[in-house]
C-alpha positions as CSV (number, residue, x, y, z in Angstrom):
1,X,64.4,125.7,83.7
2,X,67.7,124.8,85.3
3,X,70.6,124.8,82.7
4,X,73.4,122.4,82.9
5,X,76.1,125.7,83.0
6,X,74.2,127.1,86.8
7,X,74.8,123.1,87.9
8,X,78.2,123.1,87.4
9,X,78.9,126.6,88.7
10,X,76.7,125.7,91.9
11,X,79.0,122.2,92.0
12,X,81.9,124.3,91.8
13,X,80.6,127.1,94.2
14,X,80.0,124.0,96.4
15,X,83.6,122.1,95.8
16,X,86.0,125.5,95.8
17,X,84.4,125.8,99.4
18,X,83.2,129.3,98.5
19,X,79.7,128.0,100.0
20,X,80.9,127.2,103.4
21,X,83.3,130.1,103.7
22,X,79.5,132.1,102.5
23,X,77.4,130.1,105.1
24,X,80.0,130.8,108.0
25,X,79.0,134.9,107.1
26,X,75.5,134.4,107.2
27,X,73.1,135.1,109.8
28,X,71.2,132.0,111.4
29,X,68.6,132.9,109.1
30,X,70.7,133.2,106.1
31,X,72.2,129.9,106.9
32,X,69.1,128.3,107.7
33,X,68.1,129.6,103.8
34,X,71.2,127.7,102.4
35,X,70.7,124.8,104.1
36,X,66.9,125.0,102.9
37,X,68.5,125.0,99.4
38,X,70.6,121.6,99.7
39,X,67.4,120.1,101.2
40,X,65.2,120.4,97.8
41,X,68.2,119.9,95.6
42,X,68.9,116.4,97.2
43,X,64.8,115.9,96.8
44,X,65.0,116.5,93.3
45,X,68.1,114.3,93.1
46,X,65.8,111.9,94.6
47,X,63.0,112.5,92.7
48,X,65.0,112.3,89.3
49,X,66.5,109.2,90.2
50,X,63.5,107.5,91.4
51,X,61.8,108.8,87.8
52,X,65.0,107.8,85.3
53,X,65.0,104.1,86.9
54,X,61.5,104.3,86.0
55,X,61.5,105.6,82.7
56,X,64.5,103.1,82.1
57,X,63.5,100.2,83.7
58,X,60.6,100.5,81.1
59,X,62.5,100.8,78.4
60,X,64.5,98.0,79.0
61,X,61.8,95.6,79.8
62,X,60.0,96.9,76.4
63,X,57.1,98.3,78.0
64,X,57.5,101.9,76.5
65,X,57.5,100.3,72.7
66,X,55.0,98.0,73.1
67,X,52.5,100.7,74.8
68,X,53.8,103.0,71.6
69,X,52.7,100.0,69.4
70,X,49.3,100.0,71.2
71,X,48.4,103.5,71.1
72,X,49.4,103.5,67.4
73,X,47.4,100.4,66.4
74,X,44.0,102.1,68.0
75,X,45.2,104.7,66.0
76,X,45.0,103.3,63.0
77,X,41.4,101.7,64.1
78,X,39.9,105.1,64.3
């Protein structure tokens, strides 16, 4: 699992510009690699975002309690 302390180091390794002075060094292939990276961290920025609103949206329309209440009520039937 991810920890929120490697995000921020990668956001500051990103913002200090230490990862475009370490692309610049790298071979094509090596570049192609880093740029590989950013590629599936902005698809799981996608992906999260598209799953929060989700998981939100839900909350806020009720939906999650009242399928709690549901599954707890057939629950109590068995």
């Amino acid at each position: 699992m991810l920890t929120l302390k490697k995000l921020q180091q990668f956001k500051e390794y990103i913002e200090s510009g230490a990862f475009f002075e370490d692309f610049d060094q790298r071979p094509a292939d090596g570049q192609a690699e880093m740029l590989d990276m950013l590629e599936v961290l902005f698809e799981i920025c996608e992906i999260a975002d598209q799953k929060l609103t989700e998981h939100f949206y839900r909350r806020l329309r009720g939906e999650d309690q009242a399928n709690q209440q549901e599954a707890q009520q057939d629950q109590e039937k068995d």
